[in-house]
C-alpha positions in Angstrom: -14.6 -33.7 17.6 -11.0 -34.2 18.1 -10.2 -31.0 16.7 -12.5 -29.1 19.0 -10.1 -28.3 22.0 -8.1 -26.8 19.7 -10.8 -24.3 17.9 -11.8 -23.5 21.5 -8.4 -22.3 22.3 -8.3 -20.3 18.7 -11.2 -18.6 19.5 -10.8 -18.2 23.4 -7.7 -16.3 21.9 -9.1 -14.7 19.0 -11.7 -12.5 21.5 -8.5 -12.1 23.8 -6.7 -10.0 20.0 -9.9 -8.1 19.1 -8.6 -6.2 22.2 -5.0 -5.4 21.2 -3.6 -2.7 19.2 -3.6 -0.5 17.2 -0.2 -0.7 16.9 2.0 1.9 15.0 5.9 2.8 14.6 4.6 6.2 15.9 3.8 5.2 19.3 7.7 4.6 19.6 8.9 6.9 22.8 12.2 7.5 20.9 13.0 8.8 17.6 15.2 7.3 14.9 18.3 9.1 13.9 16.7 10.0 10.9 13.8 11.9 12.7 11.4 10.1 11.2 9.2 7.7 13.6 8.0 5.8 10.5 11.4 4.7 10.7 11.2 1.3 12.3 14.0 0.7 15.3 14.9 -1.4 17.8 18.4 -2.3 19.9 20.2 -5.1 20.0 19.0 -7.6 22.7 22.4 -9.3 24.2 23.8 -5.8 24.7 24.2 -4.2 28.1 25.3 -0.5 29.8 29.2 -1.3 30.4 29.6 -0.8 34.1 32.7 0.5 33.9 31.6 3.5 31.8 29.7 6.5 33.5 27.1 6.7 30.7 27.4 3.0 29.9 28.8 3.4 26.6 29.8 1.6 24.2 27.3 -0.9 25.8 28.8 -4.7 25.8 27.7 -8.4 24.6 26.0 -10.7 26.8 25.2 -13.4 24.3 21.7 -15.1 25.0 20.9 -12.5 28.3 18.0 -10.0 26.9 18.3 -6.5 27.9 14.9 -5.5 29.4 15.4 -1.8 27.8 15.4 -3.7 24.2 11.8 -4.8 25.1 9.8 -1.9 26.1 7.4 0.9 24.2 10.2 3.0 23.9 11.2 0.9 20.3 9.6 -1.0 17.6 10.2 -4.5 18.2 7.6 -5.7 21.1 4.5 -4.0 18.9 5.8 -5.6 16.3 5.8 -9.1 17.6 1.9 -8.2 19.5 0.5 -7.2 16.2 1.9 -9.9 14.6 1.1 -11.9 16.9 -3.1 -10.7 17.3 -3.2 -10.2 12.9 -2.2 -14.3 12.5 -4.6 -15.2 15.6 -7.3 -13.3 14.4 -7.0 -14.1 10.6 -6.8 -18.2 11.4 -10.0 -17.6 13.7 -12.0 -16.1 10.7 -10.5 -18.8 8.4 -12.2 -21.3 10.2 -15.4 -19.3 11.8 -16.4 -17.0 9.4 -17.0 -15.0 11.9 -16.7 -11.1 10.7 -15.5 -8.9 13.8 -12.3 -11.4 13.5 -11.1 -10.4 9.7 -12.3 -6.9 10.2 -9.8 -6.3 13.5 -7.1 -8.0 11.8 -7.2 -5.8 8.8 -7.6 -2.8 10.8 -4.2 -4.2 12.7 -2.4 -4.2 9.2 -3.8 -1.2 8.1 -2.0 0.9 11.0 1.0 -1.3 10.6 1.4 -1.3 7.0 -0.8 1.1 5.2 -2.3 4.1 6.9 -0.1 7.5 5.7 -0.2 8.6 9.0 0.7 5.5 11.1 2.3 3.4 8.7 6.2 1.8 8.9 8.7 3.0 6.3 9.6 -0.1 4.3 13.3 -0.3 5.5 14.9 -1.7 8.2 17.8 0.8 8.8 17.6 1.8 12.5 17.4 -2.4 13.8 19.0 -3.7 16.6 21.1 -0.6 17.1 24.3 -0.8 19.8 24.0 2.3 21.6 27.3 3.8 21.5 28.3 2.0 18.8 26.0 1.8 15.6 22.6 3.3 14.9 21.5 -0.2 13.5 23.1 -3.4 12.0 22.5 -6.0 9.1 21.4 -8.7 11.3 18.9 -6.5 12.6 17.0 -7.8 9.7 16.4 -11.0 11.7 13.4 -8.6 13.3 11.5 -9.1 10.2 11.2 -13.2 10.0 7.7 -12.4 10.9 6.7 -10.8 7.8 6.6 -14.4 6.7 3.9 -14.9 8.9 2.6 -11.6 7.8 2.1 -13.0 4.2 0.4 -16.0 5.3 -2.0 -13.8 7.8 -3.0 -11.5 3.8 -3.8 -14.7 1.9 -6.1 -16.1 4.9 -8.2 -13.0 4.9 -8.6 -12.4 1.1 -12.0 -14.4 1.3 -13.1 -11.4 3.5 -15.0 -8.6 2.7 -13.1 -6.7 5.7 -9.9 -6.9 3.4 -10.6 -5.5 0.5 -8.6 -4.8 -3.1 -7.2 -2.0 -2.4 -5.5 -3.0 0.8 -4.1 -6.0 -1.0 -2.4 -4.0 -3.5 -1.2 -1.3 -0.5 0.5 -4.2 1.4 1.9 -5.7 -1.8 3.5 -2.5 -2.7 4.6 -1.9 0.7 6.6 -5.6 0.5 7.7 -5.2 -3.1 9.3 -2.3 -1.7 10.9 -3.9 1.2 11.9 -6.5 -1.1 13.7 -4.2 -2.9 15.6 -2.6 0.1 16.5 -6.1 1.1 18.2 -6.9 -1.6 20.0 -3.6 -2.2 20.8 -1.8 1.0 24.1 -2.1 2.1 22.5 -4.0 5.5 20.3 -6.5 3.1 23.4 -7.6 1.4 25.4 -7.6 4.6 22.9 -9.7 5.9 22.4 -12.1 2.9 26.3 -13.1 3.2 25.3 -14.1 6.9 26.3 -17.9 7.0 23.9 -18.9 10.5 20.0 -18.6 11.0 20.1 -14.9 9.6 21.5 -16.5 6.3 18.5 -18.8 6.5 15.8 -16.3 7.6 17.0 -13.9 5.6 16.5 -16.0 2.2 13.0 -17.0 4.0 12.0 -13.4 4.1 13.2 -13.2 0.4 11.4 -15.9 -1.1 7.7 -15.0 0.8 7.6 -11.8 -0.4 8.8 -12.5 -4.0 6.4 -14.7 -4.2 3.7 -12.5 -2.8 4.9 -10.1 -5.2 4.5 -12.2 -8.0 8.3 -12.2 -8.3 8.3 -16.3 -8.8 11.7 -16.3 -11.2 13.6 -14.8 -7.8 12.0 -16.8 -5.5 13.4 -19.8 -7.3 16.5 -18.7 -8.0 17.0 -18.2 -3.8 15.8 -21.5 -3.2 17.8 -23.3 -5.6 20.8 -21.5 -3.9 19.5 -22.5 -0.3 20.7 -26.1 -1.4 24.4 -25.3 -2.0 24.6 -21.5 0.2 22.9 -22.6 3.2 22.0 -26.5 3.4 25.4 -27.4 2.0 27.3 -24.9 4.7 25.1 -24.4 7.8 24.5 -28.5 8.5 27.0 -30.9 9.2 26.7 -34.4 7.8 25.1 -35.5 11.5 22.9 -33.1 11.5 24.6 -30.4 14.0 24.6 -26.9 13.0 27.9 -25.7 14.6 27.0 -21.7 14.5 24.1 -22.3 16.2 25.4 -24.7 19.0 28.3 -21.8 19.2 25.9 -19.5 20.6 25.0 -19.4 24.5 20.5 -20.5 24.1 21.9 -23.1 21.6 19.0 -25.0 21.3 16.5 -22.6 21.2 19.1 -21.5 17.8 19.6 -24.8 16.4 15.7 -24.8 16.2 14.9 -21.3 15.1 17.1 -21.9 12.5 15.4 -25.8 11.2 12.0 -23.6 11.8 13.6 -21.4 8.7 14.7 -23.8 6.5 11.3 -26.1 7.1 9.4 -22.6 5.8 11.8 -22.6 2.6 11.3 -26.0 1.9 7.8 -25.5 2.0 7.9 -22.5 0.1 9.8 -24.6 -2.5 6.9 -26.8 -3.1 5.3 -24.3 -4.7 7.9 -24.0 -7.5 8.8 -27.6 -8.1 11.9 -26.7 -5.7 12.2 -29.8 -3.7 14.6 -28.6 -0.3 13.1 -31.8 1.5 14.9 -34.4 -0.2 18.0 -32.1 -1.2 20.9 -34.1 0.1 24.7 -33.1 -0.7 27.6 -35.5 -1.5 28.6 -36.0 2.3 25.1 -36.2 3.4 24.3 -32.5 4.9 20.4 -31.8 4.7 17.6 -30.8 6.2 16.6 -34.3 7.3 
């Protein structure tokens, strides 16, 4: 009974998903530099039209103020988020209600996203959080993808549905074998690994869910035992504080996007006997 406020709310939103999307890289309003909508892209968010300029260009850093032109139809990221967003909604829902219409909308959500030739996302992240003026996308543009974490988790929660089927399973485990593979060997995934902040961290987390999606277990490991000394070891002080996060401008809101990274490693870790939880080093940085 106690739980039942929150299954009301699951399902109130549930019925509220059913109605979003599709959603597709091709509904994009502009075009990547590489001409290809499937291209995903987006533009940096703390970056702003320099007054001084007549066309605004290069545009400036405003750390923590969002650009409202980073947030519109006219890029990837905001349908990104929604059909994330409506695919994890909908896929708990049928987790726990069995109820069909639910698994069958969030499949059809990834399908467009992932899998359909005509509507699906390259599996690179070249053209993300582009400077305009500057850049046509950067390494830490990778941070756009923490969701596919959530991604994974939304797959395995509809595998007992006959909506999802195996054919899309092996599609979307392709498709993140494949972004794996950029991610570790694009000049922006490597750029980005060496990132020592929360894109270090959510980087690694991105790393180890689709390895181990992928079957790739002997990576996935190997990341997480490095978390301990290349991320744990260097991103925490021994009192807790993570001084590039409380650098930035929305420090809070950083210091805890970043803990929300590690806590998804460490979790991940239980899986391979990879125990992040308890990892302590000699002057007493960890996760606790």
């Amino acid at each position: 009974a106690g739980l039942q406020p929150a299954m009301k709310k699951l399902r109130a939103e549930a019925d509220e998903a059913l109605k979003a999307g599709p959603f597709s890289v091709m509904d994009k309003k502009l075009t990547p530099p590489s001409g290809d909508k499937h291209d995903y892209m987006s533009l940096g968010p703390y970056w702003w039209p320099d007054p001084n300029k007549p066309d605004g260009k290069p545009y400036i850093r405003r750390d923590g103020r969002v650009n409202p032109e980073t947030r519109t139809v006219d890029t990837d990221r905001l349908a990104f988020g929604q059909m994330t967003d409506a695919a994890e909604t909908l896929a708990l829902a049928w987790y726990f209600t069995n109820h069909r219409p639910y698994a069958a909308h969030a499949a059809g959500l990834l399908h467009a996203w992932f899998l359909d030739e005509a509507t699906r996302m390259n599996p690179n992240l070249q053209f993300a959080q582009a400077v305009p003026g500057q850049n046509q996308g950067r390494d830490i543009g990778i941070i756009d993808t923490a969701r596919l974490t959530r991604i994974v988790d939304t797959v395995a929660l509809l595998e007992s549905s006959d909506a999802w089927t195996a054919d899309d399973h092996k599609g979307i485990r392709e498709w993140c074998a494949a972004y794996l593979n950029w991610l570790r060997t694009s000049s922006h995934g490597l750029g980005e690994q060496k990132k020592l902040n929360n894109h270090g961290t959510w980087y690694d987390a991105q790393v180890v869910s689709l390895a181990l999606f992928t079957g790739q277990d002997e990576l996935a490991r190997a990341t997480l035992e490095q978390v301990k000394t290349r991320r744990i070891s260097r991103q925490i002080e021994p009192d807790g504080r993570q001084p590039q996060e409380l650098a930035r401008t929305k420090s809070l809101g950083y210091s805890t996007m970043n803990l929300d990274g590690f806590l998804r490693l460490a979790a991940m870790g239980e899986k391979l006997g990879v125990d992040l939880w308890r990892y302590e080093s000699q002057d007493g940085r960890s996760i606790k």
